[in-house]
N, C-alpha and C positions, 0 to 999 in steps of 0.2 A: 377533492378527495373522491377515491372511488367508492361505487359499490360494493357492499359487503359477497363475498361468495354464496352460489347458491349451488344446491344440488343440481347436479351434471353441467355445472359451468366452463365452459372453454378455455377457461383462464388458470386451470386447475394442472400443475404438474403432476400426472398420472406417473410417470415413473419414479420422480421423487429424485432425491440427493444422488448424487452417482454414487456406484458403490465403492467402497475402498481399493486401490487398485484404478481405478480407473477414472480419477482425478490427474489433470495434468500435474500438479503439482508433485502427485506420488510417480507419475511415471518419469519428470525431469529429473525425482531424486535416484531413483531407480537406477538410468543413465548416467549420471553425475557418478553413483560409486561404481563404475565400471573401469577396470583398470586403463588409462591412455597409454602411455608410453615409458620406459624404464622404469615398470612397478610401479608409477603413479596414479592414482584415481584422476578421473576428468577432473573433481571440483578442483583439487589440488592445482593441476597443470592451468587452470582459470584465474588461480585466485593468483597465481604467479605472476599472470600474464599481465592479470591488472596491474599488479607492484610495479614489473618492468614500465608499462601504459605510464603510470604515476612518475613515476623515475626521470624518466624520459621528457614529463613536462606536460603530459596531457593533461588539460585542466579538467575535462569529464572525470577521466581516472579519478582525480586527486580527488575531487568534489565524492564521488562511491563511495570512496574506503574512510575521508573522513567523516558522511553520514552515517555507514555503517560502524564506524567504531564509538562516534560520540556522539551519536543520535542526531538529527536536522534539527535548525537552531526554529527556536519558538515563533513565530510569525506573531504579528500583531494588525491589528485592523480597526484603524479609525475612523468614527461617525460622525459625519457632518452633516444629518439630516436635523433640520429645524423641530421638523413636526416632532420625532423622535426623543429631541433634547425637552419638549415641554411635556409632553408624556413620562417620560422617566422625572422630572421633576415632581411630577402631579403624583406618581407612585410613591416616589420619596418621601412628601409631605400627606400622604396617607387621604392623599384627594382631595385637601383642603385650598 
């Protein structure tokens, strides 16, 4: 762990948060509602494109649109450290 901050530390973001406006994220949306092509906003003509992507059999595609619609499936992670397994024992039985 680091040290804590000290006055006139070099570690110190002097400008601070960017300001609204001029976060990529605000300037991609910015972009995105710009008309593309026959009346269309860009997100629109993207998110089409994906469908088409999907459609066609891209496995990328398919894998986006079903994250995006029904959230990425829960992961799990199993422990197979010894040390671990008797320590959590020892917490269980209140260190007896």
């Amino acid at each position: 762990m680091g040290k804590p901050f000290e006055k006139n530390d070099p570690r110190i973001n002097r400008n601070g948060r960017p300001k609204k406006g001029a976060a990529l994220t605000d300037i991609l949306n910015y972009k995105l509602d710009l008309v593309h092509k026959a009346g269309k906003m860009k997100r629109e003509a993207i998110a089409e494109k994906i469908i088409e992507l999907a459609i066609s059999g891209d496995i990328a595609a398919l894998k986006y649109i079903f994250d995006r619609i029904d959230g990425k499936p829960k992961e799990s992670i199993e422990l197979t450290n010894g040390a671990i397994d008797v320590r959590l024992r020892e917490i269980m039985n209140n260190g007896k």
